[in-house]
GUNUKOL-812015 format. One record per residue (C-alpha): residue number from 1; x, y negated, z. Coordinates in steps of 0.001 Angstrom, whole numbers. Example, Ala and Ser with C-alpha at 12.3 -4.5 7.8 and 13.67 -1.06 7.14 Angstrom:
2
R   i       x       y       z
R   1   12300    4500    7800
R   2   13670    1060    7140
This chain:
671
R   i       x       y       z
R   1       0       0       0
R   2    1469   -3594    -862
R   3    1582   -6400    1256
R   4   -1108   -8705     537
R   5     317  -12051   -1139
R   6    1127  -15254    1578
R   7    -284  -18248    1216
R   8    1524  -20709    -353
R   9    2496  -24148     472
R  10    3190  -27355   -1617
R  11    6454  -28458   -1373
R  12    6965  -31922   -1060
R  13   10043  -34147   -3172
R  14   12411  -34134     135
R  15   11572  -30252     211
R  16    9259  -30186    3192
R  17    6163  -28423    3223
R  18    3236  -30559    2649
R  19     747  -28981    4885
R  20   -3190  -30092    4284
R  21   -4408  -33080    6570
R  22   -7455  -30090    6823
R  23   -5473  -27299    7870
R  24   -3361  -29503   10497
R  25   -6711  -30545   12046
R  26   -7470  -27253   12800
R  27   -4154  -26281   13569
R  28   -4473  -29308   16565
R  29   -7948  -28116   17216
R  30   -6668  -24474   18164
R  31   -4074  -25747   19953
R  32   -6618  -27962   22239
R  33   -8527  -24423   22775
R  34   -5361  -22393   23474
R  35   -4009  -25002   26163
R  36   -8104  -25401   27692
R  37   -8648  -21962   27559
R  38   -5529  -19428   27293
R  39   -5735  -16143   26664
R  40   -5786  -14080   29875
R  41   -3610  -10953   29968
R  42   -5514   -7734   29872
R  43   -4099   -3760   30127
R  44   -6336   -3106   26753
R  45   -4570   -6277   25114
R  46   -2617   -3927   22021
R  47     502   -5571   21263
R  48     701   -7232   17853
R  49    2674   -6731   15176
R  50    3027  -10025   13308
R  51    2196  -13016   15616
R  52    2588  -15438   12661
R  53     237  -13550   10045
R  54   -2270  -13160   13407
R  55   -2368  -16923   13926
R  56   -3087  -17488   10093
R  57   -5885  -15050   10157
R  58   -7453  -16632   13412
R  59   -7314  -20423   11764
R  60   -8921  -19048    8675
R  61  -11529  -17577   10963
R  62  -12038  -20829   12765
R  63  -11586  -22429    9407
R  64  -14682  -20135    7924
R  65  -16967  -21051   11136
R  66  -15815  -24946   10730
R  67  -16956  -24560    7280
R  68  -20691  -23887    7965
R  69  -21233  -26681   10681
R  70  -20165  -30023    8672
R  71  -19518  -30908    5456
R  72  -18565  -33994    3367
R  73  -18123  -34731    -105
R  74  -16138  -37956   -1503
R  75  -15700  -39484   -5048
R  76  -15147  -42213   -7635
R  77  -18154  -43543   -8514
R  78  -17582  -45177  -11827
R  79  -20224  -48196  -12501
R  80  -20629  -50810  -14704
R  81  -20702  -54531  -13275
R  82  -24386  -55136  -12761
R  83  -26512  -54824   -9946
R  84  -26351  -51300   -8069
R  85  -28723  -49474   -6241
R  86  -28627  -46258   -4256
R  87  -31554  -43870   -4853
R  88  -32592  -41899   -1518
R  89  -34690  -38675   -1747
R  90  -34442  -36468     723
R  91  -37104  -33515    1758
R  92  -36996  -30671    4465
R  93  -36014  -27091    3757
R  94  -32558  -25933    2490
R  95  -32973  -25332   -1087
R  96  -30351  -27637   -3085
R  97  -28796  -31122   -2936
R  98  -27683  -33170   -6076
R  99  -25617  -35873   -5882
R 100  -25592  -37936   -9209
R 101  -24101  -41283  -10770
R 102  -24972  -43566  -13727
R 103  -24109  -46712  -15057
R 104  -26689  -48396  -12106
R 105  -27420  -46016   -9608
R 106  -25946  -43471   -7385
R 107  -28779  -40849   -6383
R 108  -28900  -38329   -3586
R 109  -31906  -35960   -3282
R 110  -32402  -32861   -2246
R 111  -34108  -30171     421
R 112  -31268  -29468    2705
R 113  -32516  -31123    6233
R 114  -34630  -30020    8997
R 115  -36784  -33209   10070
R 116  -35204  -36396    8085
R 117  -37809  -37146    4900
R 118  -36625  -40022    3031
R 119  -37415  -41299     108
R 120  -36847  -45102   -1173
R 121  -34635  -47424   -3366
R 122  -32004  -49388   -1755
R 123  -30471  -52455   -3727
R 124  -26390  -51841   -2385
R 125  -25694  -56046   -3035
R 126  -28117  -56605     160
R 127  -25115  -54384    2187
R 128  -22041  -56424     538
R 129  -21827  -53921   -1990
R 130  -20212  -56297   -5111
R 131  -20544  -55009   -8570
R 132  -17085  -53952  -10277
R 133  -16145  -50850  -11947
R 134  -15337  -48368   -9328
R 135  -16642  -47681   -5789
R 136  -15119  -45084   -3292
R 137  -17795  -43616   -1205
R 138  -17963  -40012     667
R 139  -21331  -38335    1536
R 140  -21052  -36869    5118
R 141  -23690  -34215    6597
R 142  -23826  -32613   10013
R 143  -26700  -29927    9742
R 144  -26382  -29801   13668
R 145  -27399  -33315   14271
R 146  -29597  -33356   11161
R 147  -27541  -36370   10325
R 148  -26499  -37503    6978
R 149  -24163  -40613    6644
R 150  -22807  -42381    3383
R 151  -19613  -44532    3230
R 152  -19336  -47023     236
R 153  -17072  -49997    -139
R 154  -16244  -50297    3360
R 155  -20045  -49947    4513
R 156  -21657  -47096    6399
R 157  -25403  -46233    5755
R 158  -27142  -44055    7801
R 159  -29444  -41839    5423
R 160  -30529  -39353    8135
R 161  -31059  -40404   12439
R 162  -29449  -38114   14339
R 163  -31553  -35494   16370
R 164  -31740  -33193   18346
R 165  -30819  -29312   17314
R 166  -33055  -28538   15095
R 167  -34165  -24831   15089
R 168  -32714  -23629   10985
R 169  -29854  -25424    9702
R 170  -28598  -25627    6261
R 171  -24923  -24381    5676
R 172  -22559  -23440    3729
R 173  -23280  -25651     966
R 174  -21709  -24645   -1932
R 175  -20789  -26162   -5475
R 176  -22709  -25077   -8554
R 177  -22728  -25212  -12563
R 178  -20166  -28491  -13719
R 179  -21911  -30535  -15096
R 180  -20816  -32540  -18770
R 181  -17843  -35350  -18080
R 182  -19365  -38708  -19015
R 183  -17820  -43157  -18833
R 184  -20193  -43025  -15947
R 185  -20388  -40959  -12958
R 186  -18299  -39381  -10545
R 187  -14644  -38432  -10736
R 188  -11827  -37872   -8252
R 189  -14156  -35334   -5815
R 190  -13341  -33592   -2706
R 191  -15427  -31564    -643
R 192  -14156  -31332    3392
R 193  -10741  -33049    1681
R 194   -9882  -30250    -643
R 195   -9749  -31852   -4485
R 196  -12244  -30520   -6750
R 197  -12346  -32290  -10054
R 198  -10229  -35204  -11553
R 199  -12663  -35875  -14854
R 200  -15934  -38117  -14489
R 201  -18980  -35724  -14245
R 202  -22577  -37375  -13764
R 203  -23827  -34926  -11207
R 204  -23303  -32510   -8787
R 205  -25448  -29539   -7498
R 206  -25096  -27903   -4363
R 207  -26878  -24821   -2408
R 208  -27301  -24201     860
R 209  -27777  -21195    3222
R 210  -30730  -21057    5702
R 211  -28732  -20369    9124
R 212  -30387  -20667   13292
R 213  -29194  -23317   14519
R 214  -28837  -21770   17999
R 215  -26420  -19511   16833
R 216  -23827  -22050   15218
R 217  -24043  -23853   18389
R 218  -24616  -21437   21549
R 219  -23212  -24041   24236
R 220  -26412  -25840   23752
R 221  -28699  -22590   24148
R 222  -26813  -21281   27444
R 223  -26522  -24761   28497
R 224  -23063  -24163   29773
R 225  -20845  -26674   27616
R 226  -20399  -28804   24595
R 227  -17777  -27515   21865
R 228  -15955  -29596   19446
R 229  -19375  -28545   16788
R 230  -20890  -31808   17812
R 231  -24012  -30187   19129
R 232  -26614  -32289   20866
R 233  -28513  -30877   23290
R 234  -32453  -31904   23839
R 235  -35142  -31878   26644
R 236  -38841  -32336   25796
R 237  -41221  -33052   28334
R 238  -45318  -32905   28005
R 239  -46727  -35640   29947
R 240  -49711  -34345   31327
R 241  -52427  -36491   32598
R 242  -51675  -36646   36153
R 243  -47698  -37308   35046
R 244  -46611  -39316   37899
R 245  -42678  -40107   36337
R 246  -40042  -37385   35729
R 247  -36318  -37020   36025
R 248  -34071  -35315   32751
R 249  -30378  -35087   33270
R 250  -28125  -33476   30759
R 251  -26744  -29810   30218
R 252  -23423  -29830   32978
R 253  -20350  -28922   31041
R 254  -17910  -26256   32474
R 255  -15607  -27822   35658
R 256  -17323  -30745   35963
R 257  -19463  -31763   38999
R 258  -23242  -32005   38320
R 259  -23197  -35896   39261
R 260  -21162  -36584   36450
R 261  -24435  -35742   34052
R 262  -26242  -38181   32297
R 263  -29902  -38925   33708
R 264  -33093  -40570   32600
R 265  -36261  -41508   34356
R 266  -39697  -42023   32708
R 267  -42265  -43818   34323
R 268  -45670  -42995   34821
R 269  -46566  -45950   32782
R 270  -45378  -44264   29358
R 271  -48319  -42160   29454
R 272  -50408  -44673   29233
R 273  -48485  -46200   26375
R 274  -48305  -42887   24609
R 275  -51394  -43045   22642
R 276  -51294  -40038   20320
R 277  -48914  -37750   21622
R 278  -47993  -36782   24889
R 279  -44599  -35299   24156
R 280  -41106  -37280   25287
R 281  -38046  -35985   23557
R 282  -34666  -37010   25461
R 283  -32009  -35723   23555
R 284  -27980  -36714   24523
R 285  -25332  -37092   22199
R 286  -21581  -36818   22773
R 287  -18507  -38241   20753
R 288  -20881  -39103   17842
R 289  -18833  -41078   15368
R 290  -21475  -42858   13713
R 291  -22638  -44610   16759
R 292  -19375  -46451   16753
R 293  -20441  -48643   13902
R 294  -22219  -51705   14103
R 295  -20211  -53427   16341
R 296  -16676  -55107   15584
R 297  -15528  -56149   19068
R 298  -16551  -53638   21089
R 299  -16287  -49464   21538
R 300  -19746  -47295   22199
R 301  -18665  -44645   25095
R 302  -18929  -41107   24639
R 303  -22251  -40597   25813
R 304  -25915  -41790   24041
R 305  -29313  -40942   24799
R 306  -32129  -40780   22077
R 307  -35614  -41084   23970
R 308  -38178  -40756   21385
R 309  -42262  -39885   20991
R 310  -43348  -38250   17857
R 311  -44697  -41452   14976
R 312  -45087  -43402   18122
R 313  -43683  -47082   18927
R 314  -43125  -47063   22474
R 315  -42133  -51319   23936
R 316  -42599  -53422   26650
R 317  -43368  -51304   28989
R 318  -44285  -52825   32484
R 319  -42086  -49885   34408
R 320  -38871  -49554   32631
R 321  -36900  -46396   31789
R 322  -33838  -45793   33894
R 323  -31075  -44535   32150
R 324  -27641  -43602   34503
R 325  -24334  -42800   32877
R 326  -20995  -41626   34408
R 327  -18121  -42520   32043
R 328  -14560  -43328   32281
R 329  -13160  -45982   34760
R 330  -13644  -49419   32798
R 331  -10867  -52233   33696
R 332  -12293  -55229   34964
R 333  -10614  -57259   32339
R 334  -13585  -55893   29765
R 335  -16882  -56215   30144
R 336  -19797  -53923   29437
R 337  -23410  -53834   28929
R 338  -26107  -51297   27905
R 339  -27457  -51612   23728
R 340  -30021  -50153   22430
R 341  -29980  -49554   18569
R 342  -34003  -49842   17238
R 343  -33834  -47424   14065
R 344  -37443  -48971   12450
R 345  -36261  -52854   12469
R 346  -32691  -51433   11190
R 347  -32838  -47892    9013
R 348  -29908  -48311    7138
R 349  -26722  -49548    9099
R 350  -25943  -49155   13014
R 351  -26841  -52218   14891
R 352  -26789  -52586   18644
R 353  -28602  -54767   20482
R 354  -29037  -55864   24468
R 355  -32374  -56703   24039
R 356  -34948  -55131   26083
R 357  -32533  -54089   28401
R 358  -31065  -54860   31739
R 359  -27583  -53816   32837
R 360  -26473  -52554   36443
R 361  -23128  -51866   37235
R 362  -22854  -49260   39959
R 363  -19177  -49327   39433
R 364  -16491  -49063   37481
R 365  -17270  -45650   35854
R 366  -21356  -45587   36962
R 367  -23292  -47857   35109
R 368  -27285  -48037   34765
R 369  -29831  -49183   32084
R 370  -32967  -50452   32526
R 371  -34905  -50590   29148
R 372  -38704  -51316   28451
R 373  -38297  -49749   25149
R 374  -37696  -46414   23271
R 375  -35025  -45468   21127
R 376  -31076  -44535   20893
R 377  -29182  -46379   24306
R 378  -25643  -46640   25068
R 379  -23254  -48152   26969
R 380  -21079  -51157   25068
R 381  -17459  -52136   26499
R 382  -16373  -55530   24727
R 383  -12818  -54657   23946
R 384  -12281  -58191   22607
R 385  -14300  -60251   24838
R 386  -13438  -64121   25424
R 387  -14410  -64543   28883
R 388  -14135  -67567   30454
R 389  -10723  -68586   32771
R 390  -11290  -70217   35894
R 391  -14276  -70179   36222
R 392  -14939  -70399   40005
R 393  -12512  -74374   40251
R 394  -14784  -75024   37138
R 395  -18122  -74078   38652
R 396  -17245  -75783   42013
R 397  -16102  -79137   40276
R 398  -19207  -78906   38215
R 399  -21452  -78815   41186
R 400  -19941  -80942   43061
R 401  -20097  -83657   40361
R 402  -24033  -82824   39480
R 403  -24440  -83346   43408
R 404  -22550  -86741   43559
R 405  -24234  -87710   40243
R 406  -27615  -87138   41439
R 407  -26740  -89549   44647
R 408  -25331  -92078   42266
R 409  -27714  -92249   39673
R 410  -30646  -92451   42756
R 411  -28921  -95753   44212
R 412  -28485  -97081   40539
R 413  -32397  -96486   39324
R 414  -32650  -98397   43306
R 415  -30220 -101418   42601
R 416  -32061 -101866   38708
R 417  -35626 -101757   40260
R 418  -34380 -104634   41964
R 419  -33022 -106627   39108
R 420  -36170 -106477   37402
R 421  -37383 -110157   37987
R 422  -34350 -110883   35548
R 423  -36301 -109728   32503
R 424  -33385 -107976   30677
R 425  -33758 -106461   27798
R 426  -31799 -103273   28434
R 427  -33177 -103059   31552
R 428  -35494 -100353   31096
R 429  -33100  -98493   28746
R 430  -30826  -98366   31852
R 431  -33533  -97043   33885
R 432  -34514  -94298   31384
R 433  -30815  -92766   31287
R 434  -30385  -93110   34728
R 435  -33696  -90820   35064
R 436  -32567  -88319   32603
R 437  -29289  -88234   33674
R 438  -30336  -87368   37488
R 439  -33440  -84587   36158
R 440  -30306  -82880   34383
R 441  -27958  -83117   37209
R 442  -30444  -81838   39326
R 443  -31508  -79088   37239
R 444  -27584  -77692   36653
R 445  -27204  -77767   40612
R 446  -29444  -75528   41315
R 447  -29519  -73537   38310
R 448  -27175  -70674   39497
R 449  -29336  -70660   42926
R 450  -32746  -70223   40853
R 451  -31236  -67791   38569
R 452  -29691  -65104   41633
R 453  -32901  -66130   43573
R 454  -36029  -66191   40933
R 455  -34742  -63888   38015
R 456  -35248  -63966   34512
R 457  -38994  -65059   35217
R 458  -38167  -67937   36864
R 459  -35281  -69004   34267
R 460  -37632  -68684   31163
R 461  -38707  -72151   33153
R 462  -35815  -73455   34286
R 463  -34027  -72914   31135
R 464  -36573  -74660   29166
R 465  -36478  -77576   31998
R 466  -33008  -77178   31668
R 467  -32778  -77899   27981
R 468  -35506  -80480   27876
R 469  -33341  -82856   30188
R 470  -30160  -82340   28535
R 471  -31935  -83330   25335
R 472  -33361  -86415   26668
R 473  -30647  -87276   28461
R 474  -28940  -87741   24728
R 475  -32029  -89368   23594
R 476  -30934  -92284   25962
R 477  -27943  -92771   25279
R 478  -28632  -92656   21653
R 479  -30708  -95723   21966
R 480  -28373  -97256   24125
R 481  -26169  -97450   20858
R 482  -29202  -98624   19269
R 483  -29965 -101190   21229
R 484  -26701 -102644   21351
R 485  -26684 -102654   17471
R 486  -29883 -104175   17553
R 487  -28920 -107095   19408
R 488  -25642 -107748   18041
R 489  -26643 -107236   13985
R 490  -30108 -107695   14426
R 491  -30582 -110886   15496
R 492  -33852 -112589   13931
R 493  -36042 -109691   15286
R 494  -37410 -109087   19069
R 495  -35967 -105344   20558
R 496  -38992 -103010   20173
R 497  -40827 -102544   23575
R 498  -40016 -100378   26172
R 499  -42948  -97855   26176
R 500  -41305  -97019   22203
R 501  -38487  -96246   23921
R 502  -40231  -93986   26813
R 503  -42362  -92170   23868
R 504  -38648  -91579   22137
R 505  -36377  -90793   25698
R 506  -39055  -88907   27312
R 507  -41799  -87067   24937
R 508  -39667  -86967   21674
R 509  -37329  -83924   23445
R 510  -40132  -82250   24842
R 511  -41391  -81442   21357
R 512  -38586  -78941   19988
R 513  -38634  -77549   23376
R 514  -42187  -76443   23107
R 515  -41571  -75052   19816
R 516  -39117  -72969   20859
R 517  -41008  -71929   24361
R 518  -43523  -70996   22035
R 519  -41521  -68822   19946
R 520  -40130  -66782   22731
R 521  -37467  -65126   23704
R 522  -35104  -68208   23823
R 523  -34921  -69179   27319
R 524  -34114  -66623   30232
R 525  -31118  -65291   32285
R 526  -27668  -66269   30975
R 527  -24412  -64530   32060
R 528  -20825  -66382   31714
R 529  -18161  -63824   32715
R 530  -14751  -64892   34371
R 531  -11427  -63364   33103
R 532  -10757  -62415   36556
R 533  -13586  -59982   37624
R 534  -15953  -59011   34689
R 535  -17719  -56951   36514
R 536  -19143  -60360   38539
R 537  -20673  -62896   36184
R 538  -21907  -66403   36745
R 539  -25928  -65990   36248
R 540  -27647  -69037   35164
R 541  -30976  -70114   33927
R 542  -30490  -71372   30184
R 543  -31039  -69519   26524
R 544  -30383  -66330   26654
R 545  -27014  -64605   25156
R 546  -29238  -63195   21519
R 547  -28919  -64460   17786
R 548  -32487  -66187   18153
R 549  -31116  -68340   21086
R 550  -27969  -69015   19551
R 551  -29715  -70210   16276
R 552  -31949  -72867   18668
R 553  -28937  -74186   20174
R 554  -27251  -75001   17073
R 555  -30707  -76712   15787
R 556  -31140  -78640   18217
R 557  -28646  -79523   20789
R 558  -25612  -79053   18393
R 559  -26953  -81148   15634
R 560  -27844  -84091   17853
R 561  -24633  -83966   19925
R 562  -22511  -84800   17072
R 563  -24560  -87333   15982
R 564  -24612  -89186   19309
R 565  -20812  -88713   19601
R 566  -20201  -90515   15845
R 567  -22361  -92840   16307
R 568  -21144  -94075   20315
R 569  -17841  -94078   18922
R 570  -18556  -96201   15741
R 571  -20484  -98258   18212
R 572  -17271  -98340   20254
R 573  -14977  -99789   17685
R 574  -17571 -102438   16748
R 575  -17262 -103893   20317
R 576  -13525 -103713   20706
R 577  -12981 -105322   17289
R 578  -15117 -108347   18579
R 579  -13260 -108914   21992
R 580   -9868 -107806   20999
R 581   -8766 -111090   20278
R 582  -10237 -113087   23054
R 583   -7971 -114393   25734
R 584   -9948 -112814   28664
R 585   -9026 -109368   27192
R 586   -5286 -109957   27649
R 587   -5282 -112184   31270
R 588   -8101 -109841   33108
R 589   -7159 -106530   31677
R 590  -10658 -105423   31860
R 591  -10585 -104177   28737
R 592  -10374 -100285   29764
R 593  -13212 -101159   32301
R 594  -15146 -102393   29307
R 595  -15046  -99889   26953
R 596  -15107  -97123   29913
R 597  -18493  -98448   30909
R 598  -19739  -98457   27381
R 599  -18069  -94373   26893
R 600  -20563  -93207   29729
R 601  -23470  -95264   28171
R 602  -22966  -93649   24671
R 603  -21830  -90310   25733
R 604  -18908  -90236   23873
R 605  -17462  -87683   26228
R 606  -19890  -85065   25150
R 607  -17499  -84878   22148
R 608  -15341  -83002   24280
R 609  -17013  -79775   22956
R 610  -15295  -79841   19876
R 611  -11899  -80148   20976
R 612  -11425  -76760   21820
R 613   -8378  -75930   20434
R 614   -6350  -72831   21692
R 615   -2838  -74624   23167
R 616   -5091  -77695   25168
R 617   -8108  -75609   25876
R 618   -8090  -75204   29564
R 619   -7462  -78916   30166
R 620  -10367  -80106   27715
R 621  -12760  -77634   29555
R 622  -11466  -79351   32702
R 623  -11728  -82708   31654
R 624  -15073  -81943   29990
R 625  -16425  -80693   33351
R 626  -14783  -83277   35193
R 627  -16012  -86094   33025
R 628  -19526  -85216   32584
R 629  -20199  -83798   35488
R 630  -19463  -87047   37626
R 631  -20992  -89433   34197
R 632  -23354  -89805   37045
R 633  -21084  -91631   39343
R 634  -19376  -93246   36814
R 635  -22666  -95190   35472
R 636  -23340  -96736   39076
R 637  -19407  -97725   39677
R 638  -19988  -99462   36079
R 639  -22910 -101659   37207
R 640  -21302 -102122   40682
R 641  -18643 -103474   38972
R 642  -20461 -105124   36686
R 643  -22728 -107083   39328
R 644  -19266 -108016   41598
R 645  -17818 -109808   38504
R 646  -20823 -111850   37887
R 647  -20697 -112513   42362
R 648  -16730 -113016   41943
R 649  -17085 -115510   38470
R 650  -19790 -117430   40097
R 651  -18359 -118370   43837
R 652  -14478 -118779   42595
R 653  -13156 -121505   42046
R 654  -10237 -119755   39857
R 655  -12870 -118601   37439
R 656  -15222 -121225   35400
R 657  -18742 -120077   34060
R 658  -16930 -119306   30643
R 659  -14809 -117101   32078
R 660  -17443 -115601   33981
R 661  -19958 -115377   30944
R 662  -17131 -113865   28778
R 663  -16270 -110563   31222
R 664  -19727 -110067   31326
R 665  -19648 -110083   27530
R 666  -17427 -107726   27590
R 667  -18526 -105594   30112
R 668  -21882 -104904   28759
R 669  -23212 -104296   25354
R 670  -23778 -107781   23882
R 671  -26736 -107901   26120
């Protein structure tokens, strides 16, 4: 009997063997099992003859098992340059799967899955898909899961959810008839990395075997541990009509305690939001790699949870579901939070979201999810986070200036009620910002007490408060650099009366804020999370941390600060170019006080904001707290100072009433 023939192995040009990226997968993967679990010494054991050949024939055993469970297939496809689409239709059973290209379309159809039907046409240009001549793309499928997963031009579509393990699985799938080599199609194939065929072909057909699921994947059945087969294990539980709330943890693997498991609690209250069907599938994922995508700057742990009822869309629940997972210790120095990723309002790509959900760190490897809404859930570490440095000397400085502002800004609205026998013009403009300026002050104080105190209830108020004073606070001092204009160009025409300037400080800010109360899901709990300890944000009642919230801001209080801050400083140089050259200016040196008073008036130090460049960054943030914080203060020393000029110009003898006239010229704002 001859030996059978050895396997060969490509040489490579420096006369190494070039040994499949496949085949040293497995080679690692059987070295992972042969380290976990060695291979205990036993009287029966016979001795072998060829430990080499032996090892081959075991990895082409694994190899042949491997084969059944996943499968991938990757290409060329080779397009023309007009718009592409990618045709989806998909049934159940295990019957065939082609996988075809033209000059517009790539289509994948078929009767190869257990539960996924799909059937649609997607336009690829909506996914960043740009028309050219080629596009790579590989076609992955993980009977297992039920999960089906295409790669093109950088993107990854989800074709088929994962699931739970389905009862048949189709394996084994296997290439059929070529078909004719066309200008457009596919070329450049592989199937689990191995090449197939170089030439362009415009389809490929592939067959399947029927196979149990169970047993491809027996840790799942036995419930004793999960294998490197990607299995996911799933409990179903019928809610019965006196269901008072149940408890479903997940299958223990081997050594580890049973605390360690992941659990989930339903509520009694999701049978009464079940309509239909009365049948809750939790089913827990492990090391999925297509739950990593979807987010850029941060890293889905190991462990997901899919809570699902059958064609039902389970939200808002008034008792949320309680989801606990043990992971890995998490630095402080990154931040987490529990996502959810909804599969109706985003069928295609991965995309997770921290709506609906609240996050409770138990510590730093327990962390819990509360979540008034069904679907996949998962716990999110921000690897590249930007949290914010110093935040406690910040916070402190911030409310100590809102608290010496709001003292301030009460005596000055005290010392102008008094000076209004004088009939000045500004002098209800004065007492508008000095009202704003205190309602905002006030509101920032005690914003971090309301927030720890009342909850996300009590901030969807607060926060709108909040916003509302901030934006009429900027209202005023936009027509304070009105006004001035007004009375400096606008000579020949009496300053519109003060109630237009009430309706346009007061009720003019209330109106975007109503809107966007009205719209929901704007104003709420806000987190800001220090650099030092993560784990221990700052909670505070503003707009909440989504993309709706962010999209408000920018509307309304980012388009309006910019235009205060161009226009106060435009208003600025106006002033100094008319009292540069007066004598007063270079005697008195009150030039600094002047156009000091006039910054806090206009607001001009709101324009901090946009100096935030990486070298200065922690000494504008300073400055910016330290500046605006106190603005405040800084308005009453202004008048103060303001009022003992006019005292010191009228009862000295050094100064004459010119003199006297002319620092209050410059002092105020041509008034």
């Amino acid at each position: 009997m001859t030996e059978p023939e050895r396997p060969s192995l490509v040489v490579s040009p420096r006369g190494r063997p070039k040994i499949p990226r496949l085949l040293i997968g497995k080679l690692l993967k059987l070295h992972f099992v042969l380290r976990v679990h060695p291979l205990q010494s036993s009287p029966m054991v016979l001795p072998l003859p060829n430990t080499p050949r032996a090892a081959f024939i075991l990895i082409i055993l694994i190899s042949t098992v491997s084969s059944q469970v996943d499968w991938d297939f990757c290409g060329t496809w080779q397009h023309g340059r007009g718009s592409l689409n990618l045709n989806i239709n998909l049934t159940t059973g295990c019957n065939q799967m082609l996988i075809s290209a033209n000059e517009n379309s790539l289509s994948i159809s078929g009767q190869i899955t257990a539960q996924c039907m799909r059937s649609e046409v997607l336009p690829l240009d909506q996914y960043g898909l740009h028309s050219g001549e080629e596009s790579d793309f590989c076609l992955y499928w993980e009977p297992l899961l039920d999960q089906m997963k295409l790669q093109i031009g950088g993107m990854n579509l989800t074709l088929c959810w994962p699931t739970g393990l389905p009862d048949s699985c189709c394996t084994g799938l296997t290439d059929g008839p070529k078909s004719p080599t066309a200008l457009y199609g596919i070329a450049n194939t592989t199937i689990k990395d191995d090449p197939t065929a170089i030439e362009t072909r415009t389809f490929y057909n592939f067959t399947g075997d029927l196979t149990s699921c169970k047993t491809l994947c027996p840790s799942v059945s036995q419930a004793s541990t999960q294998d490197n087969m990607n299995c996911a294990p799933s409990s179903e539980v019928e809610m019965k009509e006196d269901f008072k709330g149940q408890i479903i943890t997940s299958p223990i693997m081997k050594g580890v305690p049973p605390e360690s498991a992941t659990a989930v609690y339903l509520p009694p209250s999701l049978k009464q939001a079940a309509k239909n069907h009365s049948k809750v599938v939790c089913t827990f994922f492990k090391n999925n790699s297509l739950f990593q995508d979807g987010h850029e700057k941060g890293r889905i742990l190991n462990d997901v949870v899919g809570i699902t009822v059958k064609n039902e869309v389970i939200k808002d629940l008034p008792e949320q579901i309680r989801i606990t997972f043990h992971h890995d210790v998490i630095p402080k120095m990154h931040s987490r939070k529990c996502v959810s990723w909804d599969t109706r309002k985003d069928p295609i790509k991965v995309h997770w979201l921290g709506d609906g959900c609240e996050t409770l760190q138990k510590g730093a490897n327990h962390t819990e999810c509360l979540c008034d809404h069904m679907t996949y859930f998962a716990v999110l570490v921000q690897l590249e986070d930007k949290p914010v440095r110093h935040l406690l000397a910040l916070t402190t400085i911030t409310s100590l200036g809102c608290a010496v502002s709001v003292i301030s800004c009460i005596v000055l609205i005290i010392f102008l009620c008094r000076k209004r026998k004088s009939k000045e013009q500004s002098l209800p403009i004065h007492l508008g910002l000095a009202a704003s300026l205190t309602f905002l002050n006030l509101l920032f104080f005690f914003t971090g007490i309301l927030a720890n105190v009342g909850g996300e209830g009590v901030c969807v108020w607060v926060g709108a408060a909040l916003h509302y004073a901030l934006l009429s606070s900027f209202f005023w001092m936009g027509i304070e650099v009105f006004h001035t204009f007004w009375l400096v160009h606008v000579v020949f025409y009496p300053s519109p009366k003060p109630y237009v300037w009430n309706l346009v400080g007061f009720v003019l800010p209330a109106v975007p804020v109503i809107v966007l109360a009205a719209v929901g899901d704007i104003y709420g709990l806000r987190e800001v999370v220090p650099s030092d300890d993560v784990s221990n944000p700052y909670r505070m009642c503003w707009m909440k941390n989504n993309s709706k919230a962010w999209l408000a801001h920018y509307f309304t209080t980012m388009t309006i600060l910019p235009i205060l801050v161009i226009t106060g400083m435009v208003m600025l140089f106006l002033v100094y170019r008319e009292i540069r050259t007066r004598d007063e200016w270079r005697q008195n040196r009150v030039a600094f006080l002047s156009i000091w008073g006039l910054s806090c008036l206009y607001g001009t130090t709101w324009g901090l904001t946009f100096l935030d460049i990486r070298p200065l960054s922690e000494y504008i943030i300073f400055l910016f707290c330290i500046l605006n914080s106190f603005q405040g203060f800084f308005l009453m020393l202004r008048f103060y100072m303001l009022d003992w000029m006019r005292k010191q110009s009228g009862s000295s003898s050094l100064g004459s009433t010119s003199t006297g006239s002319t620092r209050q010229h410059m002092l105020q704002e041509k008034s």
